[in-house]
N, C-alpha and C positions, 0 to 999 in steps of 0.2 A: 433462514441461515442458521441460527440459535434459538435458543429457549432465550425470555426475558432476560434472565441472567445468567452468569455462567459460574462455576465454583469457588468459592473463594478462596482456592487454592494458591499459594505463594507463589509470583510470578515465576520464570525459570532465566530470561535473557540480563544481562548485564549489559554495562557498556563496554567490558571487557569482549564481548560478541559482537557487538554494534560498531566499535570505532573502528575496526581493520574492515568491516564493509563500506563502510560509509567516510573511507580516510579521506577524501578529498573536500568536504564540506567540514572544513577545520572550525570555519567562527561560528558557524551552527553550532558544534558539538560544543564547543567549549559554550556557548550562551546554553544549553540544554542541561549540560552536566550543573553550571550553574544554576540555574532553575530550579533544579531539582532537591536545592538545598532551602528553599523558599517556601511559606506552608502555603503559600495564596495560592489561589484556582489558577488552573492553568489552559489557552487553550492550545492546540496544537491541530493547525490547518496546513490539507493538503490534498491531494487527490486521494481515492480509496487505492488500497496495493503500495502505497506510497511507504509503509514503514510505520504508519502510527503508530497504531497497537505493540508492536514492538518498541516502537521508544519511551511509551507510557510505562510498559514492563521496568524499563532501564531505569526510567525517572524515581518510579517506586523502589527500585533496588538500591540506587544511591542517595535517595531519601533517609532521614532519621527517621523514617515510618517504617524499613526496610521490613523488622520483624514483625508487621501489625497486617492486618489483613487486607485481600486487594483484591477487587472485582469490579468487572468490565458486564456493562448493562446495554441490552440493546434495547433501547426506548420504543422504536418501530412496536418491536410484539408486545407492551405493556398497551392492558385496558385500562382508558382513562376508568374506568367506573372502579378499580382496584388499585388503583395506583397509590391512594392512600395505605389502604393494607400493605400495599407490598414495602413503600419506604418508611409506615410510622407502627406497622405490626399492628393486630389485632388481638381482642379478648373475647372470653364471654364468660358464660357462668359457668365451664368446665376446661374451659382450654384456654391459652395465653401464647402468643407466637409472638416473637420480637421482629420488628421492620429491620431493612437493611440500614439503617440511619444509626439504630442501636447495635447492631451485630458489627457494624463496619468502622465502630467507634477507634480515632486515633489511625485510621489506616486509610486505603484510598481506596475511591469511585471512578471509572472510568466510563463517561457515558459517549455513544454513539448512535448514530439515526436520528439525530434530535428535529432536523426538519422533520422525520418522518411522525412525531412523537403526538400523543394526542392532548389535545386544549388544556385536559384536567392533567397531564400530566405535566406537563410546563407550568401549568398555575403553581401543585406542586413542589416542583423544584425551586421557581422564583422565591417562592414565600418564603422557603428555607435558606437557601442560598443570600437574598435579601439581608433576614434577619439574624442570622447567623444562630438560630436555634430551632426547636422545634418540639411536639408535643405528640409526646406516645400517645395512642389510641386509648382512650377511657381516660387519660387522665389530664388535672387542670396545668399542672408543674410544667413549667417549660425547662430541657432540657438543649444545655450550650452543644455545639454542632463542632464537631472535632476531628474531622474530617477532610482530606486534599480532594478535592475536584479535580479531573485532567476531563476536560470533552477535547473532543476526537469530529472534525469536520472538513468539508470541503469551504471553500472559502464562498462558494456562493451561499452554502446553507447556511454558513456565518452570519451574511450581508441580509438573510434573510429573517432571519431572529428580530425578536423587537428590542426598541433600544434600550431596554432593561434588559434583558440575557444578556445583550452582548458587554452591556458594560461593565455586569457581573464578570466579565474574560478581558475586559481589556485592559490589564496590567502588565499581562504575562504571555504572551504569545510567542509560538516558533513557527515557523512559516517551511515547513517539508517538501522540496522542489519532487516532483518528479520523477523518476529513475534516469530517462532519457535527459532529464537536464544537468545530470553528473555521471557522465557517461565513464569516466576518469574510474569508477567503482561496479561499473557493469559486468566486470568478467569475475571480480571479486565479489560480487553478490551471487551470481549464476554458480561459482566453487562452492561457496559455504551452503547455499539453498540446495544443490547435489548431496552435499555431505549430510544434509538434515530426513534428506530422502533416505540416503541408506548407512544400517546400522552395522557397525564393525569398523567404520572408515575414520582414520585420525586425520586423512591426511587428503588436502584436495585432489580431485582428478586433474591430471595434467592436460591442457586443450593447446591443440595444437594451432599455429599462428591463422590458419584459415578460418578453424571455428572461433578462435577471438574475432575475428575479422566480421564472420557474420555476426556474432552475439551484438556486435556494436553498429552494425551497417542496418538491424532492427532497432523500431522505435518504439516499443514494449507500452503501448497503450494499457494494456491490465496491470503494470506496473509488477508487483511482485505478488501478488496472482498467480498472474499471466506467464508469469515464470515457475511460480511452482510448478503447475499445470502442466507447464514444456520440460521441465524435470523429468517428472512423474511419467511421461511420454516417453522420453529419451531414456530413461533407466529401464522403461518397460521391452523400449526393442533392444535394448543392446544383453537384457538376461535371455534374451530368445537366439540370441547371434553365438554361435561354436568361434567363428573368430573374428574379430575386431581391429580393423587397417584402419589407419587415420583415414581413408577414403570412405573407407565407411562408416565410423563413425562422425564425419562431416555429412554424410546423406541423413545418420539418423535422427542429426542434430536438424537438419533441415527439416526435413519430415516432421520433426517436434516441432518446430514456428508453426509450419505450412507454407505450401509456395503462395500461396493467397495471400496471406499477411504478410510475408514478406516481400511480396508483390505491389501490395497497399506503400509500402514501406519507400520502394523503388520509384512509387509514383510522387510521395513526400516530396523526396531528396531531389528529383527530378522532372517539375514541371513541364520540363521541354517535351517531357514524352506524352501529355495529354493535347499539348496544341504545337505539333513539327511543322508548321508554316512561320511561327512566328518566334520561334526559340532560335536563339545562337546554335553555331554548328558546334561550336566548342564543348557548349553543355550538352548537346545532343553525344558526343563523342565519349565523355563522361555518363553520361546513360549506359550508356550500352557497354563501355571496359566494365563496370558495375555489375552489368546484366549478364556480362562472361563470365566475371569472379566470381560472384554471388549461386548464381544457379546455373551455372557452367552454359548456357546455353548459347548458340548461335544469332546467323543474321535472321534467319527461315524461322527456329523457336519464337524468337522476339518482336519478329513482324505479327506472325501467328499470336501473340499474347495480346499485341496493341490490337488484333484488328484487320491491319495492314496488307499488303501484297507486299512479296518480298520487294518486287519492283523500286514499290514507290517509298521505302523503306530506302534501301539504294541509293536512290535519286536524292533523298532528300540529306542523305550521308553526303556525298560528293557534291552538294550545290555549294554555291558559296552562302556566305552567312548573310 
């Protein structure tokens, strides 16, 4: 995905970015802005697409560390056999490199993949994190560790840490739902993730009440990803398109999900449509206004999608419950 690290370049998002995406998760943001005023590690668990990496940016910007340096480390691609080098810098008899530990001094770490991370390189971090110091390469002088920690995880990879990592992180935690579990912020992430796609634009695109409808009737398993991704789709057919009717930009907003995933999505919300013997007629009737709205489709499309004969599609329409 990245190199070991990425640049230590000055984060760019704020929470001036974050809060009007994310306005519905009020005591979150208010505990996170909080946080962020705290120097102690931080962890910050959720699924991946969830938003981390972006509210770690925020965390560091409303930080008193705001002006000090900040970089995000994917542990996955470090070789234990260097992992010393790389966090305590190395010497020799003509050259001298500073570890990230010294370069990163007073500013913040952002580590992620840490399940993925190797034995020497948790050893590593423990030792430092532990003892709150650490020792440049060649020399005896132990040096005080001045530096925020924010890890970035899923909560299984959390649960799977031993109980020294995690207790290193259990002060300070923010628990980042989902996208689909703040659905309330869904069309307002989809505007502002459109507007990051393309340049000149102050102002969001206007989505008309049907593509709100789908944006929220999918369950965005990649999280915001999975949205970029359908962005990036969606802006690509619509620069190919001479002209643009909400009709059709509802097709190409679909076309960006897919009808497969949003098909996935149908079967979610709608159990009754995997087993029509044993579902309510009520919900079955609810399937299928969904399956008219959603992907404009028919009795004949929809039997065809399940499987079905229209017949017995039909039938199991007008039975009783």
């Amino acid at each position: 995905e990245e190199t070991s690290t990425e640049s230590y370049r000055p984060p760019l998002s704020t929470f001036s970015d974050w809060l009007p995406c994310f306005h519905s998760l009020d005591a979150f943001n208010e505990k996170a802005q909080q946080y962020s005023m705290h120097p102690v590690n931080l962890a910050i668990l959720g699924e991946p697409g969830s938003g981390r990496e972006w509210l770690s940016q925020c965390i560091h910007n409303a930080s008193p560390r705001s002006n000090e340096p900040f970089l995000t480390v994917n542990l996955a691609s470090i070789d234990g056999e260097q992992a010393g080098r790389l966090f305590f810098g190395w010497r020799d008899e003509l050259h001298a490199s500073p570890g990230i530990l010294d370069t990163l001094n007073h500013g913040t770490l952002v580590l992620k993949d840490i399940s993925l991370a190797h034995p020497k390189t948790l050893s590593c971090l423990s030792d430092v994190l532990s003892s709150h110091e650490f020792f440049r390469f060649g020399e005896n002088k132990a040096q005080p560790l001045n530096i925020r920690i924010i890890l970035l995880a899923t909560p299984e990879e959390f649960a799977s840490l031993s109980y020294t990592m995690q207790n290193l992180f259990s002060s300070f935690q923010l628990h980042l739902p989902a996208i689909y579990q703040h659905p309330d912020d869904i069309i307002t992430l989809f505007q502002h993730t459109l507007m990051r796609q393309t340049s000149g634009f102050d102002r969001p695109e206007k989505l008309s009440k049907q593509m709100q409808n789908l944006l929220l009737f999918y369950h965005w398993p990649g999280n915001l990803y999975e949205m970029t991704a359908v962005c990036q789709r969606y802006l690509h057919d619509q620069s190919h398109s001479n002209k643009c009717t909400p009709r059709m930009k509802y097709r190409m907003l679909f076309d960006a999900i897919g009808e497969e995933a949003l098909f996935d999505s149908l079967l979610l919300r709608y159990p009754v449509l995997r087993d029509l013997e044993h579902g309510s007629q009520e919900d079955l009737q609810a399937a299928i206004a969904a399956a008219k709205e959603i992907f404009l489709y028919n009795n004949t499309d929809l039997s065809n999608k399940l499987g079905l004969s229209r017949t017995t599609l039909w039938r199991r329409i007008h039975s009783s419950k």
